[in-house]
C-alpha positions as CSV (number, residue, x, y, z in Angstrom):
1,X,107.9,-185.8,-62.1
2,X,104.8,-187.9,-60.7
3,X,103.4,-187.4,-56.9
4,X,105.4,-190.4,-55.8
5,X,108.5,-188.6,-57.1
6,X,107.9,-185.8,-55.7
7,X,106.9,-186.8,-52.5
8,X,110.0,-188.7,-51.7
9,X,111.9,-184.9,-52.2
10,X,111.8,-181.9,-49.8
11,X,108.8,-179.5,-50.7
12,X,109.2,-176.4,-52.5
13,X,108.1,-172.9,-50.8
14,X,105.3,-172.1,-53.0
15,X,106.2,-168.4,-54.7
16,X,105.5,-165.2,-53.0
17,X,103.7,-162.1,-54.3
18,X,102.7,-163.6,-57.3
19,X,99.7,-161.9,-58.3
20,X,96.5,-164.7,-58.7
21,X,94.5,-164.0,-62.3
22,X,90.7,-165.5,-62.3
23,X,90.3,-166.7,-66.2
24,X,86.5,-168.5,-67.0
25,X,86.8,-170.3,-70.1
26,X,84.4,-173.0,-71.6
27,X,84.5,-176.2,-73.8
28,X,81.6,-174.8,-76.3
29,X,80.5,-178.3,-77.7
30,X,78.2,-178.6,-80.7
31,X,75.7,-181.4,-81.5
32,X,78.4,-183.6,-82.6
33,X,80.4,-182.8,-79.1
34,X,83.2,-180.8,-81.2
35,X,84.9,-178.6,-79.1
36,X,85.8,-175.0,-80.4
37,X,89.5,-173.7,-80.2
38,X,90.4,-170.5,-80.9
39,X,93.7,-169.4,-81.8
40,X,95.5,-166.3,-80.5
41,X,96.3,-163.9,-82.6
42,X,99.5,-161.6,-83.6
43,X,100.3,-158.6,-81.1
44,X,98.8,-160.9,-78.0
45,X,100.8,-162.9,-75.6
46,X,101.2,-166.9,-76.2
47,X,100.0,-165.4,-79.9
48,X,99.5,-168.5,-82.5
49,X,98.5,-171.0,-79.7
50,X,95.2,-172.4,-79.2
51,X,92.6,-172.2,-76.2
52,X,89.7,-172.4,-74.9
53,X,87.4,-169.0,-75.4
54,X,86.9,-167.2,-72.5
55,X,89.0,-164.2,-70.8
56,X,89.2,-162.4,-67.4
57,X,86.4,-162.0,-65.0
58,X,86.5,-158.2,-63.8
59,X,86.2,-156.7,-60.4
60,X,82.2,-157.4,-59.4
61,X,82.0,-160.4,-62.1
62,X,81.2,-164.1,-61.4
63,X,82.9,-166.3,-63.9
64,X,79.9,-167.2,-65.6
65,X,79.1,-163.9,-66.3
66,X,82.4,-162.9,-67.8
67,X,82.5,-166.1,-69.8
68,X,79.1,-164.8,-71.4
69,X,80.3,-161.6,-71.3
70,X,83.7,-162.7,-73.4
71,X,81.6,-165.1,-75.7
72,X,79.9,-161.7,-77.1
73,X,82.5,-159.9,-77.8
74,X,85.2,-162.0,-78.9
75,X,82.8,-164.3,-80.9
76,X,79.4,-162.7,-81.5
77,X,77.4,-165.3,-79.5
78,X,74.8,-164.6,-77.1
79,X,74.4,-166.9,-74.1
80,X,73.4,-167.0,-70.6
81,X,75.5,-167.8,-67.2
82,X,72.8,-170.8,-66.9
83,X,73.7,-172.6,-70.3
84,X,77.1,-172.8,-68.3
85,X,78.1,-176.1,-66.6
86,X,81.1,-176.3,-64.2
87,X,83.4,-179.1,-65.4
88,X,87.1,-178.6,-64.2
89,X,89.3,-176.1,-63.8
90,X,93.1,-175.5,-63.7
91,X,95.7,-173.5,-61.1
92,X,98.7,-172.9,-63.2
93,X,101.6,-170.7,-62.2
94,X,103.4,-168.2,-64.6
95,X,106.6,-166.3,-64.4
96,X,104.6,-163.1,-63.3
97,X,101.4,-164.2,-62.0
98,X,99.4,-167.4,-61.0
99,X,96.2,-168.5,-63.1
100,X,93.0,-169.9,-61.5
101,X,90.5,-170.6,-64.3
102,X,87.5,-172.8,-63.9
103,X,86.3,-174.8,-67.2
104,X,82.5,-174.3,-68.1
105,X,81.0,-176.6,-70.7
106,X,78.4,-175.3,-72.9
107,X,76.0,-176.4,-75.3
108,X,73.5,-173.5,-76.2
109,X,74.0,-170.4,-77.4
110,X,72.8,-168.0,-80.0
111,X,74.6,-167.6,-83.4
112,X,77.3,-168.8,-85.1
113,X,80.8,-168.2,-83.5
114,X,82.9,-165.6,-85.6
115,X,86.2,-164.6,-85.1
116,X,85.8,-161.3,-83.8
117,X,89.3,-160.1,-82.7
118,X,91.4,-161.8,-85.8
119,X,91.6,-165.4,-84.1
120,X,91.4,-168.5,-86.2
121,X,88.5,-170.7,-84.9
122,X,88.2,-174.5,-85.0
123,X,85.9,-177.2,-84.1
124,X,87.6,-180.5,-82.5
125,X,87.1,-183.8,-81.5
126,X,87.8,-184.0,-77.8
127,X,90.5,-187.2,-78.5
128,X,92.4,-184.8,-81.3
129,X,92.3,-181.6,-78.4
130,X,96.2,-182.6,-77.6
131,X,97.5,-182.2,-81.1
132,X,96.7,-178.4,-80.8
133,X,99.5,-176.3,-79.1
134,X,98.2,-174.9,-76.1
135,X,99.3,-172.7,-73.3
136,X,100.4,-174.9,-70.3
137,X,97.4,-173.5,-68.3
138,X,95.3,-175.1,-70.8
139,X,96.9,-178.4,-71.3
140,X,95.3,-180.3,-68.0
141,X,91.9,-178.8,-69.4
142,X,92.2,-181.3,-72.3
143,X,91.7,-184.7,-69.6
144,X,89.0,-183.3,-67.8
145,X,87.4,-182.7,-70.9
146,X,88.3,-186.2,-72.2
147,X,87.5,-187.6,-69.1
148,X,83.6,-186.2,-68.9
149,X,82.6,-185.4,-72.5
């Protein structure tokens, strides 16, 4: 349903006592403006769809810090929370909890992204993004990036 749509019928309560979870994740873009996926693996929720890297900033975290934070451990890259530019950012609500998760892009780092945690990696072209499954958090990310990369 578009705005008009749903404009023209009577608003929805928004949900109560659903939890908010703050997510960073980033568009890492190489020199040919590839953007890495990362696929989740077995034994994790939404396992065998793709995303953006990143994860949840803890207690006393900005996002920028978790996002470099994440990058380490989950793909053995070293950057800092100034390589990371603000670019969108998606509010998506879940069964159990609501997601808030800005978008960073990033083009430095050091070291070549490895799969540390058993997820499949892949480097795409921002106009092929939508022909990877995604969770539905992730799937307004994929304009914003079209729209400014």
């Amino acid at each position: 349903m578009g705005c008009v749509e749903a404009l023209q019928q009577p608003r929805n309560e928004t949900p109560s006592g659903l939890k908010i979870v703050l997510v960073a994740a980033v568009a890492l873009a190489d020199s040919q403006n590839n953007i890495l996926l990362a696929k989740r693996p077995k034994g994790k929720a939404m396992a065998g769809l793709w995303e953006f890297p990143g994860g949840k900033v803890k207690e006393g975290e900005t996002p920028e810090f978790a996002l470099a934070r994440e990058l380490a451990e989950e793909l053995a890259i070293e950057t800092r929370e100034c390589c990371f530019t603000p670019l969108g950012f998606a509010s998506h609500s879940y069964d159990d909890f609501h997601l808030m998760m800005p978008l960073y892009v990033c083009r430095m780092w050091r070291g070549e992204p490895k799969p540390i945690e058993g997820q499949e990696l892949v480097w795409v072209k921002p106009t092929d993004l939508a022909k990877y499954d995604m969770p539905p958090a992730d799937i307004p990310l994929i304009h914003q990036i079209q729209d400014r990369l």
